[in-house]
MARTORFI-292916 format. One record per atom (N, C-alpha, C, O, CB): residue number from 1; residue in one letter; x, y, z. Coordinates in nm, 2 decimals. Glycine has a CB too. Example, Ala and Ser with C-alpha at 12.3 -4.5 7.8 and 13.67 -1.06 7.14 Angstrom:
BEGIN
tordo/roba/east/north/up
1/A/1.32/-0.57/0.78
1/A/1.23/-0.45/0.78
1/A/1.32/-0.33/0.78
1/A/1.42/-0.33/0.85
1/A/1.13/-0.45/0.90
2/S/1.28/-0.22/0.71
2/S/1.37/-0.11/0.71
2/S/1.29/0.00/0.79
2/S/1.34/0.11/0.80
2/S/1.41/-0.06/0.57
REM end
This chain:
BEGIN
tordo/roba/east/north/up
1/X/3.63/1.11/3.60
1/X/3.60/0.98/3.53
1/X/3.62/1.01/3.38
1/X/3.56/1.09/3.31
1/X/3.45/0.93/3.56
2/X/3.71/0.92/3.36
2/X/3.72/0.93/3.18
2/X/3.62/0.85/3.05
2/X/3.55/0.74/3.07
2/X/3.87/0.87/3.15
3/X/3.62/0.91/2.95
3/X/3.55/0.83/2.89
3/X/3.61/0.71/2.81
3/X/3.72/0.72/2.75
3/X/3.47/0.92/2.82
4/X/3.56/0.61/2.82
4/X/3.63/0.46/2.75
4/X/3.66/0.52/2.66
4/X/3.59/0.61/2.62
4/X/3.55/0.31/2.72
5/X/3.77/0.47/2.59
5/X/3.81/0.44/2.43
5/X/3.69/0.32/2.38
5/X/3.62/0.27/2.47
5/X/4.00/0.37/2.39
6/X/3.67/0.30/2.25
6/X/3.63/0.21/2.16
6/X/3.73/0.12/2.17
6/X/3.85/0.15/2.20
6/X/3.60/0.25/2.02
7/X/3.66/-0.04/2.15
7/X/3.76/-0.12/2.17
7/X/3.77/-0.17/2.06
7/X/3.77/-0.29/2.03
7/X/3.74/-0.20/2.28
8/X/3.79/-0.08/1.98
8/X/3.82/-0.13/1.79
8/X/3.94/-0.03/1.78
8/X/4.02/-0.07/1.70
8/X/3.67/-0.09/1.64
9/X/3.97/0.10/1.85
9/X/4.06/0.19/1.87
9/X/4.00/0.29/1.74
9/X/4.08/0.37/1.69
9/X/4.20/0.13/1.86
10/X/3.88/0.28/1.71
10/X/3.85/0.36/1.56
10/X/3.75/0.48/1.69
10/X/3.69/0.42/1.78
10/X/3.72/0.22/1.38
11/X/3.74/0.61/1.69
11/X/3.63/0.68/1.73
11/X/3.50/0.62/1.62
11/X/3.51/0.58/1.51
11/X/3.67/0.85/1.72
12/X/3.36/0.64/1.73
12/X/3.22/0.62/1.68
12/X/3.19/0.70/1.60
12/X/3.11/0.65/1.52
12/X/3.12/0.63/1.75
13/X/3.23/0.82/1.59
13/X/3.20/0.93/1.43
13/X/3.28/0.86/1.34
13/X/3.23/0.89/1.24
13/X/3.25/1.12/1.42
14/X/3.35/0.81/1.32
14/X/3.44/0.76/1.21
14/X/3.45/0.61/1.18
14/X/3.56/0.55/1.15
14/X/3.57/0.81/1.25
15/X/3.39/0.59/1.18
15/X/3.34/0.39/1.15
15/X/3.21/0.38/1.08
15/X/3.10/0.44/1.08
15/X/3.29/0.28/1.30
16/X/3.26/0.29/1.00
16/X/3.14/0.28/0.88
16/X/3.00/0.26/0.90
16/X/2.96/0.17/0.98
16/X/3.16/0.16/0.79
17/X/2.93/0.33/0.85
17/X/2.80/0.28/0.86
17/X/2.75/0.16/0.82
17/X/2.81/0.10/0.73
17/X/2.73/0.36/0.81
18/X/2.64/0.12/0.87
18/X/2.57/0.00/0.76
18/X/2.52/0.06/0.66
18/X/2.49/0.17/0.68
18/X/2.45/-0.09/0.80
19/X/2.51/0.00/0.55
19/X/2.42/0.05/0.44
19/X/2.34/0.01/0.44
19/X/2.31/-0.11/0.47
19/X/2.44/0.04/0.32
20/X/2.24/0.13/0.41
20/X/2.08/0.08/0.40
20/X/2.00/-0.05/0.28
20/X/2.06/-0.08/0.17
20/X/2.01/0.24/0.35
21/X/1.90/-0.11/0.31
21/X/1.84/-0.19/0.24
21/X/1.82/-0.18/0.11
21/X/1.82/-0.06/0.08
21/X/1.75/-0.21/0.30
22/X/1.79/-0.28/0.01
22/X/1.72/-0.23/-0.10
22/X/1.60/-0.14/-0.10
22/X/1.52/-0.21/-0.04
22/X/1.70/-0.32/-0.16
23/X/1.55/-0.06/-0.12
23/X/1.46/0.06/-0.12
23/X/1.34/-0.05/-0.21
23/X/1.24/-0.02/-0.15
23/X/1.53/0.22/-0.19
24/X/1.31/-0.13/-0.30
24/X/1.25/-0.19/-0.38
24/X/1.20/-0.25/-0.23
24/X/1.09/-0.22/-0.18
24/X/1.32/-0.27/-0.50
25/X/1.25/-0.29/-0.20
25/X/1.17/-0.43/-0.07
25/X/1.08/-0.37/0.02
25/X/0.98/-0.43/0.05
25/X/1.31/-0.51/0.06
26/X/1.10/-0.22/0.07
26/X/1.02/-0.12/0.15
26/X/0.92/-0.04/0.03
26/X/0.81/-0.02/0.08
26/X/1.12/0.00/0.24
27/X/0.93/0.00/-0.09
27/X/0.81/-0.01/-0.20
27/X/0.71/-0.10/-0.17
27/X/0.59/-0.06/-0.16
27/X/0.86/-0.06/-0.34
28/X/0.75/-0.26/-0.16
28/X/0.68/-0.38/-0.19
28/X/0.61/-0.40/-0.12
28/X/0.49/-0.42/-0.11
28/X/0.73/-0.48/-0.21
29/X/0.74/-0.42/0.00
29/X/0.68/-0.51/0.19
29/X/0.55/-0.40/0.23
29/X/0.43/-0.42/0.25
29/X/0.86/-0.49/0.37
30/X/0.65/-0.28/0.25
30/X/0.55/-0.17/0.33
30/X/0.36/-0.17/0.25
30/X/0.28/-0.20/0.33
30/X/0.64/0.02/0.30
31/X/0.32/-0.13/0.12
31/X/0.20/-0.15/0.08
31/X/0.15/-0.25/0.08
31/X/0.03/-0.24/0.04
31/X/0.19/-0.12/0.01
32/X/0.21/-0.37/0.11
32/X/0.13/-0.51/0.14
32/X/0.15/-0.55/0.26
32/X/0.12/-0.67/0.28
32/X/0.17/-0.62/0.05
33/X/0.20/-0.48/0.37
33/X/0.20/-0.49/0.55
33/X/0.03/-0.40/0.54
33/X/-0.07/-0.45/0.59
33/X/0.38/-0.38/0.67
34/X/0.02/-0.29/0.48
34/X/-0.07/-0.21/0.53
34/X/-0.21/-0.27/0.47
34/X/-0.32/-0.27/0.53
34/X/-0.03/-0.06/0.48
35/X/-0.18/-0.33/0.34
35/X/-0.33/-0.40/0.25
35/X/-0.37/-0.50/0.34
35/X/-0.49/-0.51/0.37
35/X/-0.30/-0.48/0.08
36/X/-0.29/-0.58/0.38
36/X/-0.33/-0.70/0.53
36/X/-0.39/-0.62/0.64
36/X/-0.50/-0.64/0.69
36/X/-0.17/-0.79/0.62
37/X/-0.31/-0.51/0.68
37/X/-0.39/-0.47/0.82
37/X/-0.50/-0.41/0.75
37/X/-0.59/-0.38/0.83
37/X/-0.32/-0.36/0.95
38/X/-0.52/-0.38/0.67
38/X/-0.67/-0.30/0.65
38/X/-0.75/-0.47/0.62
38/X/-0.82/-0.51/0.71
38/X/-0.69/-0.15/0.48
39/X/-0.74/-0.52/0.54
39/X/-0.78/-0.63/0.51
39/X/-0.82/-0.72/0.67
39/X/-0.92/-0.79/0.68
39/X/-0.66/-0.70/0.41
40/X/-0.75/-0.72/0.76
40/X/-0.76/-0.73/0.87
40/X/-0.85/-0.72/0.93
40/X/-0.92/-0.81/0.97
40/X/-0.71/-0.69/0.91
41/X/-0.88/-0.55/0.99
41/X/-0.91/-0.44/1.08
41/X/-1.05/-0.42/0.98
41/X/-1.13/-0.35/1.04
41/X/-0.79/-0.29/1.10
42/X/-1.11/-0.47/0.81
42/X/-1.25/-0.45/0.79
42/X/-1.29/-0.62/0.79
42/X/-1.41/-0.67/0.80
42/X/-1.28/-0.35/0.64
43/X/-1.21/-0.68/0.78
43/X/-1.25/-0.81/0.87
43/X/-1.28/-0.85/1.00
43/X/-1.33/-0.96/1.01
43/X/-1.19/-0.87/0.86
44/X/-1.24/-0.78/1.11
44/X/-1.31/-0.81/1.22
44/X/-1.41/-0.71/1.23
44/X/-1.50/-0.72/1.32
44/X/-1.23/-0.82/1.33
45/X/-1.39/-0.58/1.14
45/X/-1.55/-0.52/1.15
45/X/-1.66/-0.54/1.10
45/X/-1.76/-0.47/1.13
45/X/-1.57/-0.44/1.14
46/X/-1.63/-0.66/1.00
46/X/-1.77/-0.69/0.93
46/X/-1.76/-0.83/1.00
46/X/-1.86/-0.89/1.01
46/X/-1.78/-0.69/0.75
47/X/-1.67/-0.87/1.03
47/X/-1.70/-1.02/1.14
47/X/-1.67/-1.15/1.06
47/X/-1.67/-1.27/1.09
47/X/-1.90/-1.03/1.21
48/X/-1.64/-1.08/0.91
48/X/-1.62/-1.21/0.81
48/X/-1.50/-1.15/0.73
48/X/-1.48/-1.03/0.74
48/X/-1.77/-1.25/0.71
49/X/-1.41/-1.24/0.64
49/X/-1.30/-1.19/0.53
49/X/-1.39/-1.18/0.41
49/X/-1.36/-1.12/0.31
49/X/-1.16/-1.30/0.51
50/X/-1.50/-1.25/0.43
50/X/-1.58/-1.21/0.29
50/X/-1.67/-1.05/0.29
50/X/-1.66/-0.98/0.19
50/X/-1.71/-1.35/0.26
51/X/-1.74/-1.01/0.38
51/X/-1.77/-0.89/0.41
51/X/-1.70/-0.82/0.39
51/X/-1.75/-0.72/0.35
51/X/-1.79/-0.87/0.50
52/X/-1.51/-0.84/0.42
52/X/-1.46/-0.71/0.41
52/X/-1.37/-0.68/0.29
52/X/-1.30/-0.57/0.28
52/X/-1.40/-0.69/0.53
53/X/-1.39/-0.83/0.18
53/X/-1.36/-0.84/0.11
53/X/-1.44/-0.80/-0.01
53/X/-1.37/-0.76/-0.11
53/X/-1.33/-0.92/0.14
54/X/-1.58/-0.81/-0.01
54/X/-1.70/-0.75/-0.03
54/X/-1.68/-0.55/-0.07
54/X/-1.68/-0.49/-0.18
54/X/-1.79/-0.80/0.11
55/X/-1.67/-0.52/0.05
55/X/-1.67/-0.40/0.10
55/X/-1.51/-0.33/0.04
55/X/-1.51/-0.21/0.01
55/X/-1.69/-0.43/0.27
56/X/-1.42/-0.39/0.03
56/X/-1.30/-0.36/-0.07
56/X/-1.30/-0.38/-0.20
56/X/-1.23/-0.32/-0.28
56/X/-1.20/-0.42/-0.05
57/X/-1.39/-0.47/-0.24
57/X/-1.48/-0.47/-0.42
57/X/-1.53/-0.36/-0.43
57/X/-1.50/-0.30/-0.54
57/X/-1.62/-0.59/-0.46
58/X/-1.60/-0.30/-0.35
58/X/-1.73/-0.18/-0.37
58/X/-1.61/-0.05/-0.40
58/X/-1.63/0.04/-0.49
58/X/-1.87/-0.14/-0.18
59/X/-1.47/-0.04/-0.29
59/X/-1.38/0.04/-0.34
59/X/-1.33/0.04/-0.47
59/X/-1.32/0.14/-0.55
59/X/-1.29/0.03/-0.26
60/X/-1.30/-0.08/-0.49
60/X/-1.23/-0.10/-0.62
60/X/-1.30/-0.02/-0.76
60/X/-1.24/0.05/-0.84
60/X/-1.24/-0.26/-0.65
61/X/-1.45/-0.07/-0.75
61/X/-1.52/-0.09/-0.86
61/X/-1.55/0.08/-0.87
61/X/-1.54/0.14/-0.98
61/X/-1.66/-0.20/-0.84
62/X/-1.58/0.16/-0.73
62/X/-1.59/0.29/-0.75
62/X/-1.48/0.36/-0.79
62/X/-1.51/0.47/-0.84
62/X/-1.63/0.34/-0.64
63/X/-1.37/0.33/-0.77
63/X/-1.23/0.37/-0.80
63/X/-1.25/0.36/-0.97
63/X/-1.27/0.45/-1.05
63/X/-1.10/0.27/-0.72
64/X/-1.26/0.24/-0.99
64/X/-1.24/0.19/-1.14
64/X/-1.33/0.30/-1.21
64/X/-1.26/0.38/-1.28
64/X/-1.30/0.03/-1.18
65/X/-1.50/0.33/-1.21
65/X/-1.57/0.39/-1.23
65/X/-1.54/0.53/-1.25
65/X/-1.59/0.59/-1.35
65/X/-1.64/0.35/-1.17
66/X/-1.45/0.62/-1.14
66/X/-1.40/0.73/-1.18
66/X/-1.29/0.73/-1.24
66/X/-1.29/0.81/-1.33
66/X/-1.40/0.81/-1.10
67/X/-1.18/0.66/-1.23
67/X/-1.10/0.66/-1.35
67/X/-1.14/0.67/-1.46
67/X/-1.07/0.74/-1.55
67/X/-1.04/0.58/-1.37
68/X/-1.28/0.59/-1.50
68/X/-1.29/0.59/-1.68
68/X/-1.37/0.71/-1.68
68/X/-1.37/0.75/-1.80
68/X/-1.39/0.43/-1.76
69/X/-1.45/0.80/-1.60
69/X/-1.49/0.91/-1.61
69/X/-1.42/0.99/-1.64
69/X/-1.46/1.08/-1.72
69/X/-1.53/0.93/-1.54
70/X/-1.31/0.98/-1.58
70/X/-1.20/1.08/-1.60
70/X/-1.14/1.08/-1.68
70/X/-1.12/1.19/-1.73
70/X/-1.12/1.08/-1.52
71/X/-1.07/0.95/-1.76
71/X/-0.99/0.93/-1.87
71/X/-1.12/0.98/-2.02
71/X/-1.08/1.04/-2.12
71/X/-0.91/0.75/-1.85
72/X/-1.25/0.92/-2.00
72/X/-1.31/0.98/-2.12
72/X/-1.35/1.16/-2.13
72/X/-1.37/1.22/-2.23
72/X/-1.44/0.88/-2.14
73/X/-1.35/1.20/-2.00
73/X/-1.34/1.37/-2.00
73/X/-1.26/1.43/-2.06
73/X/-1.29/1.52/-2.14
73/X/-1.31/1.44/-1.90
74/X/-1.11/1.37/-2.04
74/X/-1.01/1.39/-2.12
74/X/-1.01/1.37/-2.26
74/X/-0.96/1.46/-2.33
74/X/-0.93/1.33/-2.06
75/X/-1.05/1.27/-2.33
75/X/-1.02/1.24/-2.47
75/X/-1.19/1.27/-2.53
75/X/-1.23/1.20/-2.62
75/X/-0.96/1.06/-2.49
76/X/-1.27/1.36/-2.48
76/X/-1.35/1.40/-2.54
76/X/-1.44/1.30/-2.52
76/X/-1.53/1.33/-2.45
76/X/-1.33/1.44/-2.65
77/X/-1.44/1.13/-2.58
77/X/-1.55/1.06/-2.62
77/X/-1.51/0.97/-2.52
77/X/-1.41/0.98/-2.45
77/X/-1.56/1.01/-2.78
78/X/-1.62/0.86/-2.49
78/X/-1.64/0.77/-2.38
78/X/-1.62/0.64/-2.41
78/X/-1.66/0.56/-2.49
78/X/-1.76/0.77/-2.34
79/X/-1.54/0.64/-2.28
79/X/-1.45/0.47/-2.30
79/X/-1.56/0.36/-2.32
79/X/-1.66/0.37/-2.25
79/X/-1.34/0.40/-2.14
80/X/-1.54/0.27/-2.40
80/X/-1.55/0.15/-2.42
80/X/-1.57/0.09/-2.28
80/X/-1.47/0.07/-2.21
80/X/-1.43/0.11/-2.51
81/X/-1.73/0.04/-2.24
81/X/-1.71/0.01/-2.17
81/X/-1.78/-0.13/-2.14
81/X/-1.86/-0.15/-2.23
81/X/-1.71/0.09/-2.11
82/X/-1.76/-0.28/-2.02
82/X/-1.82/-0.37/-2.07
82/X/-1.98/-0.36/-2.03
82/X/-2.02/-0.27/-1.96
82/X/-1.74/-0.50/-2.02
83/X/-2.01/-0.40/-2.05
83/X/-2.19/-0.47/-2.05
83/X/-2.19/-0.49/-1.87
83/X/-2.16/-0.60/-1.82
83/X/-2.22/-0.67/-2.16
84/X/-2.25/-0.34/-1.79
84/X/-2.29/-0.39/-1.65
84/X/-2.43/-0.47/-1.62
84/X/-2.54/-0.46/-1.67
84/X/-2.28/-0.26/-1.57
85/X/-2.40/-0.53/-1.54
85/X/-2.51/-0.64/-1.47
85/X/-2.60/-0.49/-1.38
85/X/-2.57/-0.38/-1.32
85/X/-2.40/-0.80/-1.33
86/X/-2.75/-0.58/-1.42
86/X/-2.88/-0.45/-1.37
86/X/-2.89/-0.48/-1.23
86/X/-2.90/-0.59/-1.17
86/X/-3.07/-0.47/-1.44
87/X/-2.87/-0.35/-1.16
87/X/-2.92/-0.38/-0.99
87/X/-2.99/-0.49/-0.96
87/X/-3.06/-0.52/-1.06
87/X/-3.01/-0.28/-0.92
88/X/-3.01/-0.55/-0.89
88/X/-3.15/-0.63/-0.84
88/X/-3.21/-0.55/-0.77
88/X/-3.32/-0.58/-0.72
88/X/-3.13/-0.75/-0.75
REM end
């Protein structure tokens, strides 16, 4: 049994590839496919979009909080920071 020719007469190693996508669009798309499924996946575990919306503030704000820790370690003196609201 022989193997078919291509019916373009070109061999499959030797025909153009597609070129790949803009690389910008998989930067963009891909970190905002994943921010929805987490946005998602702590929304049906807190049973609300505000809970898990809530619960991604508390990330933010702790994130934010060591950044400025970090950036005033670095420059010796302590960032400028705004006026926090007292626990309840």
């Amino acid at each position: 049994m022989s193997t078919p020719e291509p019916t373009s007469g070109v061999p499959v190693w030797a025909r153009k590839r597609r070129k790949p996508g803009n690389p910008l669009v998989g930067l963009v798309v891909v970190p905002l496919f994943l921010l929805g499924a987490l946005t998602a996946g702590l929304a049906v575990y807190e049973k609300s979009f505000t809970g898990a919306g809530a619960r991604m503030d508390g990330w933010v704000g702790l994130a934010w909080g060591q950044a400025q820790a970090a950036m005033s370690d670095l420059s010796g003196k302590p960032m400028k920071a705004k006026a926090e609201k007292p626990a309840p």
